[in-house]
KOLDO-579211 format. One record per residue (C-alpha): residue in three letters; x negated, y negated, z negated. Coordinates in pm, whole numbers, plus 50000, padded with zeros to 5 digits. Example, Ala and Ser with C-alpha at 12.3 -4.5 7.8 and 13.67 -1.06 7.14 Angstrom:
BEGIN
- rest px py pz
- ALA 48770 50450 49220
- SER 48633 50106 49286
***
This chain:
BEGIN
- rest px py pz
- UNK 51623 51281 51676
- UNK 51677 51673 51677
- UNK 51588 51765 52045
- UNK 51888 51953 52237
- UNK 51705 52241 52377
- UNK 51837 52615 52275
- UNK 51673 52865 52101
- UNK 51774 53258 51968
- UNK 51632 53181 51622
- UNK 51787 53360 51346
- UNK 51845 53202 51010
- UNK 51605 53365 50724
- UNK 51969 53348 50493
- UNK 52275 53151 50408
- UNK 52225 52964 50099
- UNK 52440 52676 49964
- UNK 52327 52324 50101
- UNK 52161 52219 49746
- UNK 51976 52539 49749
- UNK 51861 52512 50138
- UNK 51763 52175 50012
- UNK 51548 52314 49728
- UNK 51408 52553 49916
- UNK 51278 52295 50185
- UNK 51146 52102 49980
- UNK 50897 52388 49787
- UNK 50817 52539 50201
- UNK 50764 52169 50270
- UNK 50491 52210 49995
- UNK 50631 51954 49732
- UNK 50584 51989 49362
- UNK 50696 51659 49246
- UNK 51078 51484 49328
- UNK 51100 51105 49130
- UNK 51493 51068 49049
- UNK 51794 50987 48848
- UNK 52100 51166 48865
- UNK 52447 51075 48971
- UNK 52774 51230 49060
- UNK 52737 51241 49381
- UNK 52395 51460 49373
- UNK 52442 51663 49035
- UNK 52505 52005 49247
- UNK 52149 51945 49339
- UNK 52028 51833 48977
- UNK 52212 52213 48898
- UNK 51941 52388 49184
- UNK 51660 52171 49039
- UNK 51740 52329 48693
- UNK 51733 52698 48812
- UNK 51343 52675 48991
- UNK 51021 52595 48802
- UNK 50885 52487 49105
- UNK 50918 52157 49112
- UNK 50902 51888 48849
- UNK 51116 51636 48869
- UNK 51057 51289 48682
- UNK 51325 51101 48556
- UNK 51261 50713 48609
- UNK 51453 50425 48455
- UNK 51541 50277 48791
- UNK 51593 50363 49143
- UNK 51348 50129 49280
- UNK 51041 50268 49029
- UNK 51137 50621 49146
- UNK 51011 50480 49546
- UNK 50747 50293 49374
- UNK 50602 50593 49188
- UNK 50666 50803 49493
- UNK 50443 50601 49710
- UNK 50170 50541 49442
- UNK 50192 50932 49430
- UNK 50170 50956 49815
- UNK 49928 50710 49825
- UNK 49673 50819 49590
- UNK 49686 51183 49756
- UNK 49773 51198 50143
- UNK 50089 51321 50069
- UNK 50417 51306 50115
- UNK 50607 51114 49810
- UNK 50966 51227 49745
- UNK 51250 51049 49600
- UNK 51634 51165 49471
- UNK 51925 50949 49400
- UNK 52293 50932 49406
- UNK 52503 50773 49630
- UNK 52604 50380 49590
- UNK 52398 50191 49359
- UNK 52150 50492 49292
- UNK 52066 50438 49737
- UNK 52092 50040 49660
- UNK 51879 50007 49415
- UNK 51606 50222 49616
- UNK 51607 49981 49923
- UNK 51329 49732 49790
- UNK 51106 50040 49759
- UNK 51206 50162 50082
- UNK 51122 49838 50255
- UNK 50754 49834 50070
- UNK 50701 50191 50190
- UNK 50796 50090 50531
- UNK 50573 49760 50567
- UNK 50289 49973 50405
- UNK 50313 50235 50619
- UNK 50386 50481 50319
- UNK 50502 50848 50381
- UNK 50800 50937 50179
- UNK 51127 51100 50145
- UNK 51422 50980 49997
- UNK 51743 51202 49966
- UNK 52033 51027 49830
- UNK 52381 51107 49724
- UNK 52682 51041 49958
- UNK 53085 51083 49857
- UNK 53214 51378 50059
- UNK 53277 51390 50423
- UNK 53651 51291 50413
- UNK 53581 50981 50208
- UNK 53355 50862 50405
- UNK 53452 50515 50501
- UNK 53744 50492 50214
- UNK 53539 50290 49964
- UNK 53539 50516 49734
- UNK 53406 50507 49399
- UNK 53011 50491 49461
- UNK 53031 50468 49826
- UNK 52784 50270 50007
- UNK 52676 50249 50401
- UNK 52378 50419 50278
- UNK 52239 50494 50658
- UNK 52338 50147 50772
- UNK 52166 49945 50485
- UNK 51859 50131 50489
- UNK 51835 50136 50919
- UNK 51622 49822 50877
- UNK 51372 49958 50591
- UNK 51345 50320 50722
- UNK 51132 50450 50979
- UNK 51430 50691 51037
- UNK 51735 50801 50803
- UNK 52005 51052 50879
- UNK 52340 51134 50769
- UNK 52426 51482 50685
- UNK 52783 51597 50872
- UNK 52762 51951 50970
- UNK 52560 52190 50681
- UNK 52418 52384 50973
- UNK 52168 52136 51081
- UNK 52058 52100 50677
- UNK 51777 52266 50694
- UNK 51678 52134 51050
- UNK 51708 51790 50963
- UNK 51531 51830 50589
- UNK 51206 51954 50780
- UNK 51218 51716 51054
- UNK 51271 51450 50761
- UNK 50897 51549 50662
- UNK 50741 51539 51005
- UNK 50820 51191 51109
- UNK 50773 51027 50751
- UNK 50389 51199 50811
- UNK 50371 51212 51138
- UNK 50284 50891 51384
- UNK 50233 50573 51162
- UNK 50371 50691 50807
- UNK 50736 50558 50650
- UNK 51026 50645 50446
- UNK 51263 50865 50580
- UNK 51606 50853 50448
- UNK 51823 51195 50409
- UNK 52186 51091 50316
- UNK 52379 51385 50165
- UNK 52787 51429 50124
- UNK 52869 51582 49792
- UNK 53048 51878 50009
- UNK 52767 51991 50219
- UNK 52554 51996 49895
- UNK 52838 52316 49827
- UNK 52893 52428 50223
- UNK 52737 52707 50311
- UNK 52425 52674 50510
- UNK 52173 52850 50715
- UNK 51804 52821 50620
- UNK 51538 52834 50848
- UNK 51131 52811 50774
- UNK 50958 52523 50876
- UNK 50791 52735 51185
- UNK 51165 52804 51311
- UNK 51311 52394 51328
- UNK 51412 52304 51647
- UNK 51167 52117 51850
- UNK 51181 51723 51753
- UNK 51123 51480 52013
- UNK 50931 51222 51848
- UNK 50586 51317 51904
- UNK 50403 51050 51895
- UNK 50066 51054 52060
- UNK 49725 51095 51898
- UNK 49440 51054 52118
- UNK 49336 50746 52267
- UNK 49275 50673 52670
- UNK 48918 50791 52734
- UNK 48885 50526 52972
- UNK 48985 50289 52702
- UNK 48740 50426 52497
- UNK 48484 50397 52731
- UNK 48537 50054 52834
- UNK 48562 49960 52440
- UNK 48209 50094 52384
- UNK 48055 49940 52676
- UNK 48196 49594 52559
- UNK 48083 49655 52155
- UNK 47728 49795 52283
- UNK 47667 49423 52504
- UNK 47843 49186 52193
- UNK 47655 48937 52025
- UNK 47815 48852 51756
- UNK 48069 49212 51683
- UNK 48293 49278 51412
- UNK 48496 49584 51236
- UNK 48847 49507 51116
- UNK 48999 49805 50984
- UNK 49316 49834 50762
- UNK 49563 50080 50611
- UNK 49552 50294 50906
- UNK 49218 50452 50844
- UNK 49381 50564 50475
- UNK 49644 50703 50648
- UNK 49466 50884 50936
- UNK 49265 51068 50617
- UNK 48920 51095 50456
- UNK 48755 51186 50794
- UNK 48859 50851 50955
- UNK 48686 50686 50672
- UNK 48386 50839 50687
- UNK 48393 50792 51084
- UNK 48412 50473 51048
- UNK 48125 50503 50785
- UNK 47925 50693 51026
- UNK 47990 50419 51330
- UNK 47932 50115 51119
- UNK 47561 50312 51013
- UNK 47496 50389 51421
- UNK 47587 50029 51513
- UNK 47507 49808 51234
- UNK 47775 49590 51294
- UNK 47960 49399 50963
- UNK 48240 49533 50855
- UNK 48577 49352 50714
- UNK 48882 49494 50533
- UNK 49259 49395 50525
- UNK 49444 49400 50170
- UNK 49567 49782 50249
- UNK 49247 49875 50383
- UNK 49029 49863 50083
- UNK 48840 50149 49991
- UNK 48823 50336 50369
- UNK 48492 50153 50334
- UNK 48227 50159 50063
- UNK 48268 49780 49869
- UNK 47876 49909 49797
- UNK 47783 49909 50167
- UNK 47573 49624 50279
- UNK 47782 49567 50573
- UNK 48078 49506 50440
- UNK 48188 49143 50416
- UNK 48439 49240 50165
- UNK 48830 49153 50238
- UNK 48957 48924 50485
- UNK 49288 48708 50520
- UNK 49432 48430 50309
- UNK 49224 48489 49962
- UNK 48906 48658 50198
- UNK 48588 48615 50150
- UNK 48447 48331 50299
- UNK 48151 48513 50521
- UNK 48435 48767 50635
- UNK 48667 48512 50775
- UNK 48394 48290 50903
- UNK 48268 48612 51145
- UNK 48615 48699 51218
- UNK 48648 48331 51353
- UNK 48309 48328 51527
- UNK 48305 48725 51691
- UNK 48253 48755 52048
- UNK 48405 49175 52017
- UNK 48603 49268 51727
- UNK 48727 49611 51709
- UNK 49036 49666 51511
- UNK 49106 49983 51337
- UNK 49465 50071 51219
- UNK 49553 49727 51089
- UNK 49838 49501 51246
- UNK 49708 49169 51282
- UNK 49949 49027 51024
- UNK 49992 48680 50909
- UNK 49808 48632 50591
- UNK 49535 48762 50779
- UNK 49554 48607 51128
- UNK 49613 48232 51009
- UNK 49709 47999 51251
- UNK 49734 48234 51600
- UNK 49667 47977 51854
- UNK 49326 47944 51660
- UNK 49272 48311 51582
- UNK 48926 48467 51666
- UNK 48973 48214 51987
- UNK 48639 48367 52164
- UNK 48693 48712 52084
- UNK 48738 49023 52319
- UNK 49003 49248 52124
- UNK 49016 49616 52082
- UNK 49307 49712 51940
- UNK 49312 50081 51789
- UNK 49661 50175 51636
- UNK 49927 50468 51621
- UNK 50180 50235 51632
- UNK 50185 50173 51974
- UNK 50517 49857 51906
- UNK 50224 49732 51646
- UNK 49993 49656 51942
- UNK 50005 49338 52104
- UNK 50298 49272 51862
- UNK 50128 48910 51659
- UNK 49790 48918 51901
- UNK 49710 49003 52220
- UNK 49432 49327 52289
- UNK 49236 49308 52556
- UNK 49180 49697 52514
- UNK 49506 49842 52346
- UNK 49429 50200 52235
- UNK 49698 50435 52102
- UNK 49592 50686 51872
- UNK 49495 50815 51563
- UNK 49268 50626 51358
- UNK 49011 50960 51325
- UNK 49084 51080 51678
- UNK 48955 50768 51818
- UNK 48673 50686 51579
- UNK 48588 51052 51657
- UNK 48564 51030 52072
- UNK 48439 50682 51998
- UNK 48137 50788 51866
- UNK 48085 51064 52048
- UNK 48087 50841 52331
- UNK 47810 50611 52222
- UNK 47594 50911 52124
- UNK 47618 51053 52509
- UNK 47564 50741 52663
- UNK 47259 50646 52428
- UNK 47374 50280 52361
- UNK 47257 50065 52090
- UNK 47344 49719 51979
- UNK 47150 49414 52090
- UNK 46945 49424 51832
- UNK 46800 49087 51855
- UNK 47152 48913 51875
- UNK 47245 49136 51629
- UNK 47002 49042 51368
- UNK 47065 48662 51501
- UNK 47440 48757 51417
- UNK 47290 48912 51037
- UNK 47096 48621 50981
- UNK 47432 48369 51067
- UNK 47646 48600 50865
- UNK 47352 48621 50541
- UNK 47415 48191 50558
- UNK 47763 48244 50503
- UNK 47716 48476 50217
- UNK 47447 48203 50053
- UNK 47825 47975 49959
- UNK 47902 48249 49707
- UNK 48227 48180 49784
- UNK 48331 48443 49496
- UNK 48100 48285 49218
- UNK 48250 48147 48930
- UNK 48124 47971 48614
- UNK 48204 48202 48257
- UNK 48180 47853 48039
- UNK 48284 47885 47683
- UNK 48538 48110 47492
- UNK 48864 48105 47728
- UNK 48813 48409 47973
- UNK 48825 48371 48289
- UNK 49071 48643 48505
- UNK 48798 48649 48795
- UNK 48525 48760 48473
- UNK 48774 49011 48322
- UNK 48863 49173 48602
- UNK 48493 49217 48693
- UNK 48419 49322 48332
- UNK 48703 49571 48436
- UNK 48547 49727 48707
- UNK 48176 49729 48562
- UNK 48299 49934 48283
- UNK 48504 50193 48511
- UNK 48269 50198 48819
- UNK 48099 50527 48732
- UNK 48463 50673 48631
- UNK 48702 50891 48860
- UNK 48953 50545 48849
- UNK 49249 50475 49000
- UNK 49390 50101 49042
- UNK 49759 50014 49106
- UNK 49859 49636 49068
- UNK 50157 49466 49037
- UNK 50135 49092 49329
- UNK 50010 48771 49269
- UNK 49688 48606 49153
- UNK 49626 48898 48997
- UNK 49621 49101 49303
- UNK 49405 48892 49486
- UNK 49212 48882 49198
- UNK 49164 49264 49185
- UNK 49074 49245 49531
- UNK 48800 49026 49543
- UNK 48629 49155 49216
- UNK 48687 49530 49186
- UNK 48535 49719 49467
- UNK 48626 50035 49609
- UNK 48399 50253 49715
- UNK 48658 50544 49837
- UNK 48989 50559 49978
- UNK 49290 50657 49747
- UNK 49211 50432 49512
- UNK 49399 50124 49566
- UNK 49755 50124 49528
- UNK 49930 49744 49547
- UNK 50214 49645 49742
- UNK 50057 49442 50083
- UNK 50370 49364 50355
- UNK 50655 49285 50100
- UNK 50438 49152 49848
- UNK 50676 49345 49571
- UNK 50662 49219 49218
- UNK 50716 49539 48957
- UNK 50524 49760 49229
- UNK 50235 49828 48957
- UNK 50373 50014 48693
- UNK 50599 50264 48863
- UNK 50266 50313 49155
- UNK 50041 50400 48849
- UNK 50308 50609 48715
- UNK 50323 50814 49034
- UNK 49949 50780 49071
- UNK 49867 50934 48677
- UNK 50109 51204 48769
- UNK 49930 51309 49089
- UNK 49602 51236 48908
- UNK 49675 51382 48561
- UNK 49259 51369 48427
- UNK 49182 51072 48605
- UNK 49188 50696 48425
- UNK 49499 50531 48597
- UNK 49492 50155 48576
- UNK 49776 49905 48634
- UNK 49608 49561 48670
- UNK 49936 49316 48618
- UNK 50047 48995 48595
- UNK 50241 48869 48244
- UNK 50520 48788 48506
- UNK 50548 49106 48742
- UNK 50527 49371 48444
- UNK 50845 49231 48350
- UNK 51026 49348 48627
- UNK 50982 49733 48589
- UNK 50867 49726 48243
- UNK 51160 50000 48164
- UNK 50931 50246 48324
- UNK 50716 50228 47989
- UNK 51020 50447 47902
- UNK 50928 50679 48157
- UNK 50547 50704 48041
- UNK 50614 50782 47714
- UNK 50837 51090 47769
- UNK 50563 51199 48020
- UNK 50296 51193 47801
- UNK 50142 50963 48042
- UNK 49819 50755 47979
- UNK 49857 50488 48211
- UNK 49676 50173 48071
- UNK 49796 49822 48156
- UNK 49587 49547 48226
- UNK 49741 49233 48231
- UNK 49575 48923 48308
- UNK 49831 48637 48105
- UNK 49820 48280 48181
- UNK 50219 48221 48076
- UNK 50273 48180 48432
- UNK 50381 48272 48754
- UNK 50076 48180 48870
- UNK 50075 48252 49244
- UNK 50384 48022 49241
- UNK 50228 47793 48972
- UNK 49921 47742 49237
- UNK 50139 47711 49555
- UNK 50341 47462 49424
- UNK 49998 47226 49299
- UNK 49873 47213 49636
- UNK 50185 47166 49875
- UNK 50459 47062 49613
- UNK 50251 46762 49446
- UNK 50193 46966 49083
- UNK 50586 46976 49071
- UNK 50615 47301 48838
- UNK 50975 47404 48933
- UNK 51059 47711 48677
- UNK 50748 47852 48708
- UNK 50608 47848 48346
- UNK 50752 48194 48113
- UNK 50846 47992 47782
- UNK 50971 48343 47634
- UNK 50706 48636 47700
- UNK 50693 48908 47461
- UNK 50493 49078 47198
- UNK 50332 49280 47438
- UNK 50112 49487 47178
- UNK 50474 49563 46981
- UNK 50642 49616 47348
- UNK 50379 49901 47358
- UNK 50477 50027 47026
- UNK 50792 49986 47064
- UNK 50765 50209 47315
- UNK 50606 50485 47207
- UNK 50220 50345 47333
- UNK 49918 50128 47162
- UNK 49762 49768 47252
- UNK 49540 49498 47178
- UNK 49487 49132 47246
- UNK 49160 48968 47395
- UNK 49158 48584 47333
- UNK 48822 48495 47367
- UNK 48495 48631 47623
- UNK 48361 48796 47290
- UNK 48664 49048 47212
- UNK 48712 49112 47604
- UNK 48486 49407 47571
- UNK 48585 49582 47291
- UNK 48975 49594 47429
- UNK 48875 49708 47748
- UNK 48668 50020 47563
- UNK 48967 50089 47379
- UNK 49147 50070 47638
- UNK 48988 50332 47861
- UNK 48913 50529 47561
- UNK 49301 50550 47470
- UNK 49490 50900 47499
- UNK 49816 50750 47515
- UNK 49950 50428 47746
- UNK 49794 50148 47646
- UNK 49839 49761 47727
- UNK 49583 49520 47742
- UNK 49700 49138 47675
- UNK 49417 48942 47836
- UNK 49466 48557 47797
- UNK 49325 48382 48047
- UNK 49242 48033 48159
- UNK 49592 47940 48223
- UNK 49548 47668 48506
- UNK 49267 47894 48729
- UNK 49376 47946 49076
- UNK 49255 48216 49329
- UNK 48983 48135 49561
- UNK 48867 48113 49835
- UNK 49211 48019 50006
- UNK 49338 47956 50391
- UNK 49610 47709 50398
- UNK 49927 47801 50514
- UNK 49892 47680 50880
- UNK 49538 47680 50910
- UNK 49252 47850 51105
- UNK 48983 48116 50926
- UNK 48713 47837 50949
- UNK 48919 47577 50731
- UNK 48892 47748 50400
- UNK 48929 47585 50051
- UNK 48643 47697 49881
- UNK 48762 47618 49523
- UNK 49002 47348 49347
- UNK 48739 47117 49341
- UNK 48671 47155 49748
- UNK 48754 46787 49896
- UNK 48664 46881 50231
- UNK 48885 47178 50284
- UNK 49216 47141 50465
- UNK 49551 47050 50318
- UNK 49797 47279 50415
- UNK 50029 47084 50727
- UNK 50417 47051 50671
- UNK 50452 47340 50945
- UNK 50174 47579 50721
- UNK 50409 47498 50446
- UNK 50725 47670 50604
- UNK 50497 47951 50622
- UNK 50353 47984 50289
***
């Protein structure tokens, strides 16, 4: 990706490749590297020792390191950075990878190769690191020739930020870690030629105001984009949504880059939505789409998608656009670059809304609300996960919180009940749907955030999949609390298979969970157990009171399921409202190849 072109640039010294390495990363501005050491990268584990400028954690597991480095990035606009050795150190990384890449997530992974001459022997700890990881990077390189080191280091950094966000993937021999190398500042790279492009087609623009200041019935769809694009494309959009008055929606990823708190928001869209968000997504006449991708758990059925919509499209991801859905008005650009000439637009031309359509729209919309699609019934002693989790937030609301979650009912659970009032504050794992995201995330997220209460909100099942990472916490002093909603199953799967696989349970039940108040002791932290409504309180308080990790075992009502729920297969208008909804849709033997 290094562009040809010449230059007389003079290298600032000659430094061996582990220290050119090193030294990019602190001029790259990085203070924290997630890792575990190898062979095949211990002449850089020798630099790390020499500098006390960056910390390195040592994780458990490859994977956690990526999952800690994008709950890190994630939580702070930066740049989350990742070390491993070669074969199974860069295997064991590539589920992380692939999150960071569906989620748009900028990080950096540098991982251990065998030296140049081996290359292609199978030697001991060799992988096709570059080939396995082509499909879940948004670029990776292989290092050759130690000259271009420090080129290719600090053009690692500018596409994993630059453009839509991904992991980058920076495969190292052994023997240029010891070549000698020239090192060059960040100023003095060659020129790269990706550059991808950040302001949108005034015309576009133009035309996409005229169309949203004559709709009847308008929507805002906005999604991990604006979190990417940074704290002034949130508050753009805050700023448009107050000069329009038009509702406001929110994929999965998106949550936060608009106040939960705001009376125009409609809360989160998609498969476990909200029922009035869906509903105007179906029934919009303009919907203007803000860095999110039109993916499937959010589109439904895409014959029967917003079917009377006009579509403006705003993405930096130009392959994103008219990728799932046609746009009538495909913009390319940065989220805040947009928003910005957007608005600035609709201030010079003096528009407004239509206001009596609009408040027709408002008064359609306020109906919708009046299901309550989110109520539920807190009957008895057995808690209910929707009433602990909102017990959860009530109690942190006023607190500088962070939430991470691990996927499943839990998630969605999190998602309809805790709201997010800023961005940064929602870490959970959207396009690959990763179980064991959670702990690792928080982890990264407590480390960026060292004052701050971190919360992992967690499923019995999922925090068994990274749980070494408790490991991890302990020797960091960390105070990450877990909050794990139990109901002895894997209850995403558990729910799936009662309403397409006739109640057939097929391995989905945990006979063999753990102790998870010893688990904490065992590993260095504290817990406590919440059976009934009445102790629910008093664990949470301890909980968020507790200096060291904590976990909180929170036994639910083990047959709830999440909703509101769109069938696999079906349209955003045919919603299940609950399990007792008869009128709802059944999900068709083509939804079911989709679920």
């Amino acid at each position: 990706m290094i562009s040809d072109t010449k230059s007389a640039r003079q290298p600032t010294e000659h430094l061996s490749g582990a220290e050119v390495i090193v030294k990019a990363l602190q001029d790259q501005g990085v203070d924290v590297v997630f890792g575990y050491p190898g062979g095949a990268v211990l002449p850089l584990y020798d630099e790390l020792f020499k500098t006390n400028e960056l910390r390195h954690i040592l994780v458990r597991h490859e994977q956690a390191a990526v999952h800690a480095a994008e709950g890190y990035a994630r939580s702070t606009g930066k740049i989350g950075v990742v070390l491993v050795t070669s074969g199974p150190g860069a295997t064991n990384a590539v589920t992380g990878l692939t999150d960071a890449l569906m989620d748009s997530i900028p990080i950096v992974c540098l991982t251990g190769q065998v030296p140049t001459h081996l290359i292609g022997t199978d030697a001991f700890q060799e992988a096709d690191t570059t080939g396995i990881t082509r499909a879940c990077t948004k670029h990776n390189y292989l290092v050759k020739n130690s000259d271009e080191l420090a080129d290719v280091m600090h053009e690692a950094f500018y596409v994993a930020a630059n453009g839509r966000p991904g992991p980058v993937v920076v495969d190292l021999p052994k023997d240029i870690l010891f070549a000698e190398a020239p090192y060059f500042l960040p100023k003095d790279v060659r020129p790269c030629a990706y550059q991808p492009k950040m302001d949108g087609d005034t015309k576009k623009i133009e035309q996409a105001v005229e169309l949203l200041a004559n709709a009847e019935r308008p929507i805002i769809y906005g999604g991990g984009g604006l979190i990417n694009s940074g704290l002034t494309a949130c508050k753009l959009l805050r700023e448009f949504a107050e000069l329009s008055g038009f509702p406001v929606t929110l994929t999965l990823m998106g949550l936060g880059a608009f106040p939960a708190s705001n009376p125009n928001f409609l809360g989160m869209l998609g498969m476990h939505g909200t029922y009035e968000a869906n509903l105007a997504m179906h029934h919009c006449d303009v919907m203007l789409n803000i860095g999110a991708r039109f993916d499937d758990r959010v589109t439904g059925r895409i014959d029967a998608f917003s079917p009377n919509a006009t579509k403006i499209h705003i993405d930096i991801d130009q392959s994103s656009i008219n990728k799932n859905i046609l746009a009538d008005v495909p913009i390319v650009g940065d989220a805040e670059r947009v928003l910005k000439t957007l608005i600035e637009c609709w201030k010079s031309k003096k528009l407004s809304p239509k206001d009596d359509k609009l408040s027709q729209w408002w008064n359609e919309i306020n109906s919708w609300r009046g299901k309550e699609c989110l109520k539920f019934d807190q009957q008895g002693k057995i808690i209910k996960p929707q009433f602990a989790i909102k017990r959860l937030f009530e109690k942190t609301k006023d607190k500088e919180v962070f939430i991470s979650t691990e996927v499943g009912q839990h998630q969605m659970w999190a998602a309809q009940y805790f709201g997010f009032d800023k961005p940064n504050r929602w870490m959970t794992s959207g396009g690959l749907g990763t179980m064991g995201y959670g702990l690792p995330a928080a982890m990264g997220t407590q480390i960026a955030h060292p004052d701050a209460l971190v919360i992992d909100i967690a499923g019995d099942a999922s925090i068994l999949m990274n749980m070494q990472e408790f490991s991890t916490i302990t020797q960091y002093r960390l105070p990450v609390k877990v909050f794990i909603i139990n109901n002895q199953w894997m209850g995403m799967v558990r729910q799936w298979q009662e309403l397409n696989h006739g109640s057939r349970y097929s391995q989905s039940y945990t006979e063999s969970l753990p102790d998870f108040i010893q688990l904490a002791k065992a590993f260095g932290g504290t817990g406590m157990v919440a059976e009934t409504v009445d102790q629910l309180d008093s664990v949470i308080d301890e909980m968020i009171n507790s200096k060291t990790f904590f976990i909180a075992d929170i036994r639910v009502n083990k047959e709830e399921s999440c909703f509101p729920m769109i069938p696999s297969g079906a349209a955003h208008n045919e919603m299940i409202l609950s399990a007792e909804d008869k009128e709802g849709p059944k999900t068709s033997a083509q939804g079911m190849a989709l679920v």
